[in-house]
N, C-alpha and C positions, 0 to 999 in steps of 0.2 A: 446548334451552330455557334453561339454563344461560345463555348468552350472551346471549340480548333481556334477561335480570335487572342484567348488569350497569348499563346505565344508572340502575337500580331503586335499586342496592345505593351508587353512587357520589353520586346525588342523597342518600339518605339518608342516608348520613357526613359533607354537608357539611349538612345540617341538625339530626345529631344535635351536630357538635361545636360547630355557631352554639347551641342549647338547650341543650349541656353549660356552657358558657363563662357564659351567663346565670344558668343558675339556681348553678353554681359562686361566683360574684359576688354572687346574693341571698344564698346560705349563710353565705358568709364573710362579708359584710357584717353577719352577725347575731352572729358571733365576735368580731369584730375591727373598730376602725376604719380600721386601716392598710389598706395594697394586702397581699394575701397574700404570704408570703416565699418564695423560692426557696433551694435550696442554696448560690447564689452570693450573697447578701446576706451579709453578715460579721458582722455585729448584731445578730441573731436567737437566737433559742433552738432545741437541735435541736428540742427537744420541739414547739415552734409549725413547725418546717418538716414533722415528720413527721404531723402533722395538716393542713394546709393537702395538704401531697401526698397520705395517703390519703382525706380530703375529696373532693378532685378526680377519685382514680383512680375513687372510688366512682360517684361524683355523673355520672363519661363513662361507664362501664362501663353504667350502671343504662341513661343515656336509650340510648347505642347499642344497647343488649339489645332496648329499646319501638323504638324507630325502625326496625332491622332484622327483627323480628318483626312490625310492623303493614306493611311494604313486602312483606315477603313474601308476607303475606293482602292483598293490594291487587291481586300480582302474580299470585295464584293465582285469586283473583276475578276480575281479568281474563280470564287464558288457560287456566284450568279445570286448570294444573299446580304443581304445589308445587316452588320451585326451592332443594332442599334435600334432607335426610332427613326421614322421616316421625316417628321418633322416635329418642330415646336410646339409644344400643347396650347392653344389658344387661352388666352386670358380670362 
């Protein structure tokens, strides 16, 4: 079952990071009115790069967490299987 998911799981990646990159852009747009800095702009503050990058890391991490999680239950809905673990490994 595993393997009918990847098409599940690679459709989702490319939708989570086209929704990460948007709302990353609304976010920023509300900080700043510049384009966001990268480590290679010379010009910058660390401080505005290391916000702008955890901004972002945040902002992909979040939708890919909802987009792989709602694929999942789509996938399982479909095919009556969960293609994953059931739950988190106890400590």
């Amino acid at each position: 079952m595993k393997l009918l998911f990847i098409p599940f799981s690679v459709a989702g990646g490319l939708i989570a990071g086209f929704l990460g990159k948007k709302l990353f852009e609304q976010a920023w747009g509300m900080i700043d009115e510049e384009e966001p800095p990268e480590a290679e702009h010379r010009h910058v503050s660390l401080g505005k790069v290391l916000i702008a990058a955890a901004l972002e890391g945040a902002i992909f991490r979040a939708v890919r967490a909802v987009v792989d999680h709602q694929s999942r239950r789509a996938f399982a809905a479909l095919t009556g299987s969960w293609p994953g673990e059931e739950a988190p490994e106890p400590e």
